[in-house]
C-alpha positions in Angstrom: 2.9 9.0 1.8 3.8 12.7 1.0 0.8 14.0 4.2 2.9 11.4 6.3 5.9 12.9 5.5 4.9 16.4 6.2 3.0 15.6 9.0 6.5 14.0 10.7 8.6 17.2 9.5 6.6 19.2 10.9 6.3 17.7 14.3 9.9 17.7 14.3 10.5 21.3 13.3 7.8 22.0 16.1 10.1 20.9 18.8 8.3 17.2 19.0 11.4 15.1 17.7 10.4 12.5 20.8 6.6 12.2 19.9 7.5 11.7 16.4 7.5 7.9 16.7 3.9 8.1 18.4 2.9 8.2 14.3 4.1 4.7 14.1 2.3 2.8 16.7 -1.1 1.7 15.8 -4.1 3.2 18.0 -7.5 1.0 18.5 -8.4 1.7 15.2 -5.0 -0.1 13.7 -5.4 -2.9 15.7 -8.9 -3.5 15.1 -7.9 -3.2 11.5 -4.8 -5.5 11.3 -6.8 -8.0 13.7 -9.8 -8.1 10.8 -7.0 -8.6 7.8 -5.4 -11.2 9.8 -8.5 -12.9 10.3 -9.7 -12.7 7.1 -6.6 -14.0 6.0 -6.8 -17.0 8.2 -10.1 -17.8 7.2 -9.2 -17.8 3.5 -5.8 -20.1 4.3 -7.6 -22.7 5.8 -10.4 -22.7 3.1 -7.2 -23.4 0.6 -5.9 -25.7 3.0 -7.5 -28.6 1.2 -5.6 -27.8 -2.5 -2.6 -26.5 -1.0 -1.1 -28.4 2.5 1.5 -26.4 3.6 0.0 -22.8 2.9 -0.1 -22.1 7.0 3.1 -21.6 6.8 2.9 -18.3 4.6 0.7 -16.3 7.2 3.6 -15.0 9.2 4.1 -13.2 5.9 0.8 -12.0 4.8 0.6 -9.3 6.7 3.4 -7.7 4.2 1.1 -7.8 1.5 -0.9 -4.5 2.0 2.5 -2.4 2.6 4.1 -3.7 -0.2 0.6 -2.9 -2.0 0.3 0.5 -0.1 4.0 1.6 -1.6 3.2 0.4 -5.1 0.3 2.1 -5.2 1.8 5.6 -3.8 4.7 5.1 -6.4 1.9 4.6 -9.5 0.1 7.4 -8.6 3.4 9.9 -7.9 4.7 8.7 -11.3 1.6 9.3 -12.9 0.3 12.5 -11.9 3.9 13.9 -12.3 4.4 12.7 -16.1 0.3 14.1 -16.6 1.3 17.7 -15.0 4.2 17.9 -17.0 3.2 16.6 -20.3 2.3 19.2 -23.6 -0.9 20.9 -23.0 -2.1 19.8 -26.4 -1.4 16.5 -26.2 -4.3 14.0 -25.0 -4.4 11.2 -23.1 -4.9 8.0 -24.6 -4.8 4.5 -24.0 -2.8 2.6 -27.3 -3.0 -1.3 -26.9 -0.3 -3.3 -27.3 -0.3 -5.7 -30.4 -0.5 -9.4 -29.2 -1.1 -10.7 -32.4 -4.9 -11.9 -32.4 -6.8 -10.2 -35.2 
């Protein structure tokens, strides 16, 4: 997300404010790629189709998932590398399980 971001500010501070929006249309290798996740997605509907009737009618919606995905990921990792480069040098990093009462 940040590499997009610079990448559009500086097209626009380099005089390209009306090729700016060229980064948003997919070339052949985005539509080769959002052809092969629909498809995949298809295939895996209809093999659900038999536990599940009226799942079809999701697939106008599926193609959200990976964005959604995408921006939670981005926001994970921004979070997390900010709150390790700014942490005490001296403290480590560990994991601490949460207690769900199995012993």
């Amino acid at each position: 997300m940040i590499w997009f971001t610079t990448l559009n500010v500086t097209q626009f501070l380099n005089g390209g404010a009306l090729t700016i929006y060229q980064n948003f249309l997919p070339d052949w290798w985005g539509i080769i790629l959002g052809s092969t996740y629909l498809l995949q997605s298809f295939i895996g509907l209809m093999l659900d189709r038999q536990y599940e009737k009226r799942l079809l009618r999701s697939f106008a919606w599926i193609i959200w998932y990976p964005l959604v995905y995408w921006c939670v990921q981005t926001c994970s990792c921004v979070v997390g590398f900010t709150r390790a480069l700014f942490r005490p040098a001296d403290m480590k990093g560990t994991w601490v399980s949460p207690d769900r009462g199995i012993r």
